[in-house]
C-alpha positions as CSV (number, residue, x, y, z in Angstrom):
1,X,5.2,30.9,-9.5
2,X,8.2,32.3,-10.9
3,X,11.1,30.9,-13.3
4,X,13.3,30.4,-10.6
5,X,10.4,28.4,-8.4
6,X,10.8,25.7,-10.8
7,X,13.2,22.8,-10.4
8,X,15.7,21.8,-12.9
9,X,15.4,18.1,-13.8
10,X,18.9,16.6,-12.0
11,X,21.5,14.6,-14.0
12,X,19.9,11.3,-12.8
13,X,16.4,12.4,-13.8
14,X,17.9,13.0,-17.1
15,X,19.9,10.1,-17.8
16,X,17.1,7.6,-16.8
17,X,14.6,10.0,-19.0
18,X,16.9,9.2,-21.9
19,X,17.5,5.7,-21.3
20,X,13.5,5.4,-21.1
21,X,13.2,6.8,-24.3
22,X,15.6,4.8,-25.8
23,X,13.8,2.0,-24.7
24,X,10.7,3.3,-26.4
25,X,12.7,3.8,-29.5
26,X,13.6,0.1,-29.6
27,X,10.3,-1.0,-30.1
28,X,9.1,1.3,-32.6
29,X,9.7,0.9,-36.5
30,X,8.9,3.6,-38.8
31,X,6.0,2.7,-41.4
32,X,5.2,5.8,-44.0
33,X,4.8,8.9,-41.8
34,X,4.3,6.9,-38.8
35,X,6.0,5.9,-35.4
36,X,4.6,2.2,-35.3
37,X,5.1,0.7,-31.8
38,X,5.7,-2.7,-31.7
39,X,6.0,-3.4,-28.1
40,X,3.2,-4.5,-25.8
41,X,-0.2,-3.4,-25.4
42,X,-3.5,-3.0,-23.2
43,X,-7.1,-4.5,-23.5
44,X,-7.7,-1.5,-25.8
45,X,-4.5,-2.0,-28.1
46,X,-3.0,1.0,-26.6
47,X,0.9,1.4,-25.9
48,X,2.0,0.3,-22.8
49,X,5.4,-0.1,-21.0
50,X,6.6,-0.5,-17.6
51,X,8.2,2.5,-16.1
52,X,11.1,1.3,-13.0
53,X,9.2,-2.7,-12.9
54,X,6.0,-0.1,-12.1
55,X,2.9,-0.4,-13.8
56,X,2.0,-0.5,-16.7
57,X,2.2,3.2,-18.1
58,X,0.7,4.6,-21.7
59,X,3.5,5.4,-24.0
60,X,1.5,8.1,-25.4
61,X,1.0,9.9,-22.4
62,X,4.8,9.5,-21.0
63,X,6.0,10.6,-24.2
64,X,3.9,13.9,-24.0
65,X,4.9,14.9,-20.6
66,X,8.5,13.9,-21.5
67,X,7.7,16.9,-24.0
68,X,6.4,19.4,-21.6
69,X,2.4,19.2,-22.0
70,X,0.5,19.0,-18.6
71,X,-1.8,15.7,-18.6
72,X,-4.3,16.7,-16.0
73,X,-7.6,15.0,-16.7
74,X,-6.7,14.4,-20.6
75,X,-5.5,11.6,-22.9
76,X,-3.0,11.1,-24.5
77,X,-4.1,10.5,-28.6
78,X,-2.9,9.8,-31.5
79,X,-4.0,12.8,-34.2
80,X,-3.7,9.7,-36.9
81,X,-5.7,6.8,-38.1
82,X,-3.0,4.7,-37.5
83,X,-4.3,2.9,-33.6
84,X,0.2,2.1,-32.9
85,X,1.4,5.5,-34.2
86,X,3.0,7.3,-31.3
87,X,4.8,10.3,-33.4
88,X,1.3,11.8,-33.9
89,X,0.4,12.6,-30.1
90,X,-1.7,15.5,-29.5
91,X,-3.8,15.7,-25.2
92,X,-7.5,15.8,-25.3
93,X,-10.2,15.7,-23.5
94,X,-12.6,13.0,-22.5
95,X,-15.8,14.8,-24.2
96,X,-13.3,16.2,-27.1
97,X,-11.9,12.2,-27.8
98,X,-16.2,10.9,-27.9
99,X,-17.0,13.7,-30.0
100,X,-14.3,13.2,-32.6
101,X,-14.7,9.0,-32.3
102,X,-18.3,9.4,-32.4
103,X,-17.9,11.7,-36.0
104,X,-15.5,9.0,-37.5
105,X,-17.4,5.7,-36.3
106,X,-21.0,7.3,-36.8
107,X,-22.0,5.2,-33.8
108,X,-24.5,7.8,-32.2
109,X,-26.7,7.0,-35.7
110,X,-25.7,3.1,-36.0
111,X,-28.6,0.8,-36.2
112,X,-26.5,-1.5,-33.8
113,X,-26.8,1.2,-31.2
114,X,-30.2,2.5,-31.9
115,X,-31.4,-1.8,-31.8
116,X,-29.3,-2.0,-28.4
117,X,-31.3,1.1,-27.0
118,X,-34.7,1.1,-28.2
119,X,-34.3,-2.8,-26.9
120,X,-33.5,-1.2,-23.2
121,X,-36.4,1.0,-23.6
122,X,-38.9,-0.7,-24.7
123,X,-39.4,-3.0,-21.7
124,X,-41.0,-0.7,-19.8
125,X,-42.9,0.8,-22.5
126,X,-46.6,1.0,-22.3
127,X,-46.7,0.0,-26.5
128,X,-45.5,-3.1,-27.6
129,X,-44.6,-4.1,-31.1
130,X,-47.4,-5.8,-32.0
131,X,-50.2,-2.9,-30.8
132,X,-47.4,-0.3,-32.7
133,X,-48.5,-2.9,-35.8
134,X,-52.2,-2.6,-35.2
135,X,-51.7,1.1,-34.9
136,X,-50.4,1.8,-37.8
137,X,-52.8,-0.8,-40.1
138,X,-55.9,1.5,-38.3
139,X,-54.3,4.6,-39.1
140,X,-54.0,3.5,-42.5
141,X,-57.6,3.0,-42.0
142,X,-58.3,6.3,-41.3
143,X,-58.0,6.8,-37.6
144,X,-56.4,10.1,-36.4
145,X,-53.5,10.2,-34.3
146,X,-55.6,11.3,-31.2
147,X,-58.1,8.3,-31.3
148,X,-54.8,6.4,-31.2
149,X,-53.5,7.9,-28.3
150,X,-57.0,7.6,-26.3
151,X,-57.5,3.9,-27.8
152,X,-54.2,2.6,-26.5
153,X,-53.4,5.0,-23.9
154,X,-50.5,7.2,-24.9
155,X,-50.4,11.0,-25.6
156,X,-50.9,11.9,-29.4
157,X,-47.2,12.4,-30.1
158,X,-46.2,9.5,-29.0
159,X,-48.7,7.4,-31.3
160,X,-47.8,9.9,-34.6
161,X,-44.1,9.1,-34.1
162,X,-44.9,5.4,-34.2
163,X,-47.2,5.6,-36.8
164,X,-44.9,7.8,-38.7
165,X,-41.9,5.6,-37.8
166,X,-40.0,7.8,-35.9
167,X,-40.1,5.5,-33.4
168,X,-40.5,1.5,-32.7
169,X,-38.7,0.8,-35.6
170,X,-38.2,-3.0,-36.5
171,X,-34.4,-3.0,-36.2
172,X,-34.8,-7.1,-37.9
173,X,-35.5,-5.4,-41.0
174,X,-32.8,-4.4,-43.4
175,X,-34.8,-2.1,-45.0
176,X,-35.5,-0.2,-41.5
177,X,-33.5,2.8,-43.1
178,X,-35.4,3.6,-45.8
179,X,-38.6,4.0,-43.0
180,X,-38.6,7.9,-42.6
């Protein structure tokens, strides 16, 4: 593809471009460094205006192709704290947008999320809570972690991570943290 390959936007294009921007602009309203939109939003509190009577389209992302940047299979983000800013747009991937949410929210370590999935998993788990508790009483006992695993069938690892509370945490327990 060559410079002269690609189309120059007509007069029309333009002209409603410009219009739909203008639009935009009206429901913004500038707050410290940021772009605050003020308009409506999605589900997620995302941007959203109607493009033509269309759908509903993000403002982030029409605002960044306005600009040149090719949106195939990324979002459109705000490089901000701020959830309404639209001045601080920056495209990113799907994997790039969970890695930087998950390093600002700390939800991969949250007990919420660790509760919600050792919950899932332990209903098909050949331990329960209560034999994890009589586990860990005989161990204090003096039983090794390989009569464990014979006693109530389980490899050894698996009953020296419970007994060392690496796993089957009691996620009721505020003090569940300070358990290895």
């Amino acid at each position: 593809m060559t410079l002269d390959d690609i189309k120059a936007p007509t007069t029309a294009q333009l002209i409603r471009d410009t219009l739909f921007l203008m639009d935009i602009h009206d429901k913004t309203e500038v707050v410290d460094s940021h772009l605050v939109w003020t308009g409506p939003v999605d589900n997620y509190d995302a941007p959203v205006v109607r493009r033509g009577g269309r759908r509903l389209l993000s403002v982030r992302r029409v605002i960044l192709e306005l600009n040149g940047h090719n949106m195939d299979g990324m979002l459109a983000t705000s490089s901000c704290k701020c959830p309404l800013c639209i001045a601080h747009l920056q495209p990113m991937t799907r994997s790039a947008l969970q890695k930087r949410t998950a390093k600002t929210t700390n939800w991969a370590r949250s007990p919420a999320r660790c509760a919600a999935l050792s919950a899932k998993r332990r209903k098909t788990a050949t331990l329960t809570i209560g034999l994890v508790r009589e586990m860990r009483e005989e161990a204090s006992n003096g039983m090794t972690t390989r009569q464990a695993g014979i006693k109530y069938g389980v490899s050894q690892g698996t009953a020296a991570d419970a007994i060392a509370f690496r796993t089957w945490k009691d996620y009721s327990n505020p003090f569940v943290g300070l358990m290895g």
